[in-house]
Biopython code that builds the backbone (N, CA, C, O; Angstrom):
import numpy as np
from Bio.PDB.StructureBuilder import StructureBuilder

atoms = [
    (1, "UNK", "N", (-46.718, 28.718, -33.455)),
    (1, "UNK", "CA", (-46.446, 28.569, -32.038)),
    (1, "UNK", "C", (-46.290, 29.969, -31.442)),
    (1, "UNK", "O", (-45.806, 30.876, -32.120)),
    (2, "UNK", "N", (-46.635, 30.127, -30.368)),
    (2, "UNK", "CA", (-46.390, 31.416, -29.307)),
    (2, "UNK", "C", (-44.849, 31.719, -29.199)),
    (2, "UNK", "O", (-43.949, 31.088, -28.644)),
    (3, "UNK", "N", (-44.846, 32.742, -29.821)),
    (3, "UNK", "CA", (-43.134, 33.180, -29.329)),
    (3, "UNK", "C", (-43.159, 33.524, -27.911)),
    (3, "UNK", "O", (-42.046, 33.500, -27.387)),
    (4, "UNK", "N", (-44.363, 33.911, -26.974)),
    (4, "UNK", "CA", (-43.870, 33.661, -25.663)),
    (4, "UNK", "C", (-43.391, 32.546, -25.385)),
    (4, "UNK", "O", (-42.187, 32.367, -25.202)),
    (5, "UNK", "N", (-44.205, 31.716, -25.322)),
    (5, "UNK", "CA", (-44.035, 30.506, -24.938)),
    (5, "UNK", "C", (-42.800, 29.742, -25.514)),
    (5, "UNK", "O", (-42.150, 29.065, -24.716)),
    (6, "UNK", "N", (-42.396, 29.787, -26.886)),
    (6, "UNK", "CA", (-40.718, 29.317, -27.550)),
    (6, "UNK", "C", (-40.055, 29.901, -26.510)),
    (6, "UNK", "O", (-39.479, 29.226, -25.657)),
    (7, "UNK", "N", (-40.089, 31.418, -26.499)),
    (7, "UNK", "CA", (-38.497, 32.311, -25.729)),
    (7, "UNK", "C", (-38.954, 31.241, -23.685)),
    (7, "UNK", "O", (-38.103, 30.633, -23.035)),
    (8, "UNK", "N", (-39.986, 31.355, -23.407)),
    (8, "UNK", "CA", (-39.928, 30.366, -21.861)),
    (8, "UNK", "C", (-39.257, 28.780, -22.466)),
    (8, "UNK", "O", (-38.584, 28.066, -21.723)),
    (9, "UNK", "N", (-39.398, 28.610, -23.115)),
    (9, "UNK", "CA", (-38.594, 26.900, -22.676)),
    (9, "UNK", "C", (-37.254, 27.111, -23.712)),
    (9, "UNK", "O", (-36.517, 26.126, -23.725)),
    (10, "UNK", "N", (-36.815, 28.272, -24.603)),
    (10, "UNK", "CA", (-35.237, 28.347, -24.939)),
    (10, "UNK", "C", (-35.029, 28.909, -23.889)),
    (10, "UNK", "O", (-33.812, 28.860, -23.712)),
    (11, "UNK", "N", (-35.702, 29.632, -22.740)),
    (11, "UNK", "CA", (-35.176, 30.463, -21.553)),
    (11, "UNK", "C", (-34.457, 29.318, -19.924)),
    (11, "UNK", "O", (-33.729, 29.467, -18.943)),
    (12, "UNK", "N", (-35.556, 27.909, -20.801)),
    (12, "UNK", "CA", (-35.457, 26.970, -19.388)),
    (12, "UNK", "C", (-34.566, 25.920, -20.082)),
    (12, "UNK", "O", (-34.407, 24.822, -19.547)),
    (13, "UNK", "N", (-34.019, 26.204, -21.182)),
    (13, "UNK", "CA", (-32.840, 25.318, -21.506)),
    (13, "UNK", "C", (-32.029, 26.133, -21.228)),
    (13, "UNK", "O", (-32.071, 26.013, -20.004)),
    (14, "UNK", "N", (-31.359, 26.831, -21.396)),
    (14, "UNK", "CA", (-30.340, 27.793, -21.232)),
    (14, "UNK", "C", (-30.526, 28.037, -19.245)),
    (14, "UNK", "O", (-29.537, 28.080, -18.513)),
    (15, "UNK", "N", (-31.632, 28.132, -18.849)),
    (15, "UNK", "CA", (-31.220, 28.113, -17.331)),
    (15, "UNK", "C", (-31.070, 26.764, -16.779)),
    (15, "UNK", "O", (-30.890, 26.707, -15.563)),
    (16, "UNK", "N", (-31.100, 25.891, -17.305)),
    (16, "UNK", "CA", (-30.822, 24.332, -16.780)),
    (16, "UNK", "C", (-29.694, 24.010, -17.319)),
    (16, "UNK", "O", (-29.172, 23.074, -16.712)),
    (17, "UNK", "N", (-28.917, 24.494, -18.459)),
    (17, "UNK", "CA", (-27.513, 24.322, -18.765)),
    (17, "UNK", "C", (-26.849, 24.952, -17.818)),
    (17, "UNK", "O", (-25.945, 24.421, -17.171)),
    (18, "UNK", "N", (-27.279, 26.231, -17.651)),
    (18, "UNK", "CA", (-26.346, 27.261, -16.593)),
    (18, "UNK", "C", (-26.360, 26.285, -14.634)),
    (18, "UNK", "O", (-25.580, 26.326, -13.683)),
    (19, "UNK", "N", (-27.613, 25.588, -14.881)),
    (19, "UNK", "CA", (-27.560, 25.197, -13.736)),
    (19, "UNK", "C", (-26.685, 23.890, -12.926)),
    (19, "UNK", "O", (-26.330, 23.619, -11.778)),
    (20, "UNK", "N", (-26.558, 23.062, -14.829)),
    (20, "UNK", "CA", (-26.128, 22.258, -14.795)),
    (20, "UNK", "C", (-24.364, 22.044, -14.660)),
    (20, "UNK", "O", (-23.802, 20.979, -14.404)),
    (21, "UNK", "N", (-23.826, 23.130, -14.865)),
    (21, "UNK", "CA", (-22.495, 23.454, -14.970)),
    (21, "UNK", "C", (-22.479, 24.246, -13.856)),
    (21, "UNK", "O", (-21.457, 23.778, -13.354)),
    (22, "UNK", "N", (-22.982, 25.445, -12.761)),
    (22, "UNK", "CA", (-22.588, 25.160, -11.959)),
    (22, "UNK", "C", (-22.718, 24.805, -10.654)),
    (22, "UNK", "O", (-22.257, 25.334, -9.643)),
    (23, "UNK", "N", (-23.723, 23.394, -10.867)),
    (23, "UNK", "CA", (-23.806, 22.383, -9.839)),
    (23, "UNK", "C", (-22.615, 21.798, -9.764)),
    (23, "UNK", "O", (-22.062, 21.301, -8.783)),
    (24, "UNK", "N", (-22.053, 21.941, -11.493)),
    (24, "UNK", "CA", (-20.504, 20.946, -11.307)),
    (24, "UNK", "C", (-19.342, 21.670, -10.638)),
    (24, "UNK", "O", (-18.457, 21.179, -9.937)),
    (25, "UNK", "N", (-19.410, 22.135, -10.769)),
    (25, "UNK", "CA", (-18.669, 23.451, -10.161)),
    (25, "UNK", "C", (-18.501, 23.594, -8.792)),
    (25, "UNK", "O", (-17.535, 23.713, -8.038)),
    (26, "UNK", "N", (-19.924, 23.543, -8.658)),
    (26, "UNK", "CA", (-19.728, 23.816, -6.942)),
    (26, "UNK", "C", (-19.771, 22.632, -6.125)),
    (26, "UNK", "O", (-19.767, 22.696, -4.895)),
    (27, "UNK", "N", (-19.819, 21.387, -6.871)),
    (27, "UNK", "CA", (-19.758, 20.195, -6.818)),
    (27, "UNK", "C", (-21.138, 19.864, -5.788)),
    (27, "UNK", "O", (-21.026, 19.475, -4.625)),
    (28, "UNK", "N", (-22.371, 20.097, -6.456)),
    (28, "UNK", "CA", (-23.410, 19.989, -6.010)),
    (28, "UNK", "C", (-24.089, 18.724, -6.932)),
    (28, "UNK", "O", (-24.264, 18.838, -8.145)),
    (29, "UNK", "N", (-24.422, 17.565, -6.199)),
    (29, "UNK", "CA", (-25.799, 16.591, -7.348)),
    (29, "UNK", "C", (-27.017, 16.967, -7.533)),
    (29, "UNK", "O", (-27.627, 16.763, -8.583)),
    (30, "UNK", "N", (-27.551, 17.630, -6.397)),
    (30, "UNK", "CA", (-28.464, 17.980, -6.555)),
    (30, "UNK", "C", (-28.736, 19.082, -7.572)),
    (30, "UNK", "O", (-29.733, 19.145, -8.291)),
    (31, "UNK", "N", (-27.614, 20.031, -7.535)),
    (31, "UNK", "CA", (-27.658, 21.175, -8.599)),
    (31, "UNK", "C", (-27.814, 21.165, -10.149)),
    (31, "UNK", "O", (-28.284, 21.856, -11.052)),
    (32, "UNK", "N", (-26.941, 19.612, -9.882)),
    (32, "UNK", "CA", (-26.533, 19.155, -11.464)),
    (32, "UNK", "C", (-28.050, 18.492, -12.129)),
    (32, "UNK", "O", (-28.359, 18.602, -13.316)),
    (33, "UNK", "N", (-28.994, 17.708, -10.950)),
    (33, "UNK", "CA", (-30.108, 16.904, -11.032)),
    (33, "UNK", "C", (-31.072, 18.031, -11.533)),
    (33, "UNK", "O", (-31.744, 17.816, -12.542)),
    (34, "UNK", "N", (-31.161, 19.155, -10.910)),
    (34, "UNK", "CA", (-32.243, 20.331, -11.373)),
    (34, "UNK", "C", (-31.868, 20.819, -12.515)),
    (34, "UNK", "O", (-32.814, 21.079, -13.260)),
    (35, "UNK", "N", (-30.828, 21.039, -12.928)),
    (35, "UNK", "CA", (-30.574, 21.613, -13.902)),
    (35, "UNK", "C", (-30.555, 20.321, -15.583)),
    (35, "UNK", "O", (-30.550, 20.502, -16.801)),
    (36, "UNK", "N", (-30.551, 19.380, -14.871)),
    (36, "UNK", "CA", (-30.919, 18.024, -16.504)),
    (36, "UNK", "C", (-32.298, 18.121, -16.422)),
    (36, "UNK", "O", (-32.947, 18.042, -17.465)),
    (37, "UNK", "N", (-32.963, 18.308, -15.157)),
    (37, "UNK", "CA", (-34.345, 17.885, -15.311)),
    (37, "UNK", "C", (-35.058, 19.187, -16.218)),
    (37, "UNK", "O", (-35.834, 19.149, -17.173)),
    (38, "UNK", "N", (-34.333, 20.538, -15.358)),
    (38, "UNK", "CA", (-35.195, 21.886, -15.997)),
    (38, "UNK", "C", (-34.689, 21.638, -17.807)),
    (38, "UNK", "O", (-35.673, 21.495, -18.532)),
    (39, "UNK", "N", (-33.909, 21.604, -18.228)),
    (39, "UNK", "CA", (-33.182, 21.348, -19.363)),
    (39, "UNK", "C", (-34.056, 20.773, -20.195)),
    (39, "UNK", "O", (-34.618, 21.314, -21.147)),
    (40, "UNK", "N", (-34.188, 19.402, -19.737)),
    (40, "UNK", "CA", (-34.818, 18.443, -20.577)),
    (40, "UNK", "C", (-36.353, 18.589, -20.262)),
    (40, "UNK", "O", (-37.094, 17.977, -21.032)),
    (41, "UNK", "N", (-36.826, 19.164, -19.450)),
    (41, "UNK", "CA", (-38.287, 19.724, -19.497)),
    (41, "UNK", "C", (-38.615, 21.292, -20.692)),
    (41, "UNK", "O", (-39.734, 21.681, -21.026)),
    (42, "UNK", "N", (-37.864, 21.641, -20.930)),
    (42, "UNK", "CA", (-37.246, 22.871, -22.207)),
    (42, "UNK", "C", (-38.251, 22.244, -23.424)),
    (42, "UNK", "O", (-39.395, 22.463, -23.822)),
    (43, "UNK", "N", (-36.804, 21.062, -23.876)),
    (43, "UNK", "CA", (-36.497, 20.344, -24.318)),
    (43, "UNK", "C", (-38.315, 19.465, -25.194)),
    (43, "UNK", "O", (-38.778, 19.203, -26.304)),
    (44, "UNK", "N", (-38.614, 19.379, -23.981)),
    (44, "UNK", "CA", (-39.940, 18.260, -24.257)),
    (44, "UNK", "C", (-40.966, 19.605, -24.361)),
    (44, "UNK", "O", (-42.025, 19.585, -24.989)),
    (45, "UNK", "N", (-40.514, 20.616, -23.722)),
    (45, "UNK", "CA", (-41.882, 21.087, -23.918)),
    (45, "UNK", "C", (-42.033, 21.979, -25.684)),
    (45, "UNK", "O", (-42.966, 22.351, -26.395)),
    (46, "UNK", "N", (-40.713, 21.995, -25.750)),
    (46, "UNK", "CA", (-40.871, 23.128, -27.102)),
    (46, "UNK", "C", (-41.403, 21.314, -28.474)),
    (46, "UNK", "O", (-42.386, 21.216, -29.208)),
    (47, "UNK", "N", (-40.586, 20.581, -28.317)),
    (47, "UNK", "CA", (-41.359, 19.199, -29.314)),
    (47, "UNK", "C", (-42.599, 19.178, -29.053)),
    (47, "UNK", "O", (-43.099, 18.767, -30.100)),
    (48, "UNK", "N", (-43.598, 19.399, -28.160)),
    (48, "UNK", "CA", (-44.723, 18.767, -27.925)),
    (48, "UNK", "C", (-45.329, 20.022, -28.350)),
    (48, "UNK", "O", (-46.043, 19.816, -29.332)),
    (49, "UNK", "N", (-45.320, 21.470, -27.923)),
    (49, "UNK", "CA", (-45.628, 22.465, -28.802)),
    (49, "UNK", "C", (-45.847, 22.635, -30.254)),
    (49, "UNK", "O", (-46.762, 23.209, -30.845)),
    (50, "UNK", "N", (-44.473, 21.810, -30.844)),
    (50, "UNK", "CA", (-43.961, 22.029, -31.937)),
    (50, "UNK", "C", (-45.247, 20.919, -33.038)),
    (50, "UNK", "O", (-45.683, 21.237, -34.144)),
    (51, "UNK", "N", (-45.601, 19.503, -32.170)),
    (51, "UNK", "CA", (-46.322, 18.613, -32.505)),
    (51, "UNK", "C", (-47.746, 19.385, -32.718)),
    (51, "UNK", "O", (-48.265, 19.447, -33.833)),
    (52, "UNK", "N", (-48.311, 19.943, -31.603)),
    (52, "UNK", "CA", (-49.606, 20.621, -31.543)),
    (52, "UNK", "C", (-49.864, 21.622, -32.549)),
    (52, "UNK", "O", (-51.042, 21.956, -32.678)),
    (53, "UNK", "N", (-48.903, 22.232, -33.371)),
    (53, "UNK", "CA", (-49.556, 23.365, -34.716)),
    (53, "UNK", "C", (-49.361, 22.384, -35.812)),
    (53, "UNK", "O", (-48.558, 21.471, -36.002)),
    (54, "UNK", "N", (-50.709, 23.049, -36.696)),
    (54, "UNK", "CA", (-50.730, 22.261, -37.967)),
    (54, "UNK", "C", (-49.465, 22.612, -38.729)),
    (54, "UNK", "O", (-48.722, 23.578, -38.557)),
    (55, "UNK", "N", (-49.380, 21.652, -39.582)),
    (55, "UNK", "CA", (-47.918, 21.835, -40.793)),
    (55, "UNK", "C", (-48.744, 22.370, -41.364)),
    (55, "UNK", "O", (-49.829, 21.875, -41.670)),
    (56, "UNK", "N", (-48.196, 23.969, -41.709)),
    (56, "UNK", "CA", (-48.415, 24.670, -43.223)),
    (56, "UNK", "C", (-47.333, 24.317, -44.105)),
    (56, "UNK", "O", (-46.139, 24.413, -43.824)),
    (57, "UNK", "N", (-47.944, 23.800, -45.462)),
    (57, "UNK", "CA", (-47.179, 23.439, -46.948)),
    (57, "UNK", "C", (-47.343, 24.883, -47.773)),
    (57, "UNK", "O", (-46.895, 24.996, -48.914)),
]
sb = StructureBuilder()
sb.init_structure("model")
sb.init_model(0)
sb.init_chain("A")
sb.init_seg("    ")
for serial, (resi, resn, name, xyz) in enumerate(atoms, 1):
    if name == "N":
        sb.init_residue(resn, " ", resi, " ")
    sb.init_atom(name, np.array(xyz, "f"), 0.0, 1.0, " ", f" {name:<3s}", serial, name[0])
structure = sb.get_structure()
């Protein structure tokens, strides 16, 4: 897999956690909504990456 591409979606979990805490914070839904969605778009994109390279044994 592309270590660019790993460090962008550990970069968009870590900014959708940060976003997600402080939407709570500032007591924003919407803040809290961008930040599960960016999160869990991380999330899906590094598995589906992870699916696309062959297994070396």
């Amino acid at each position: 897999m592309n270590k660019i591409k790993l460090s962008c979606f550990v970069f968009a979990i870590l900014l959708g956690a940060f976003m997600f805490i402080y939407g709570g914070m500032d007591d924003s839904p919407g803040g809290q909504l961008l930040g599960l969605v960016v999160g869990i778009l991380g999330i899906v994109g590094i598995i589906r990456s992870r699916k696309k390279t062959p297994t070396q044994v």
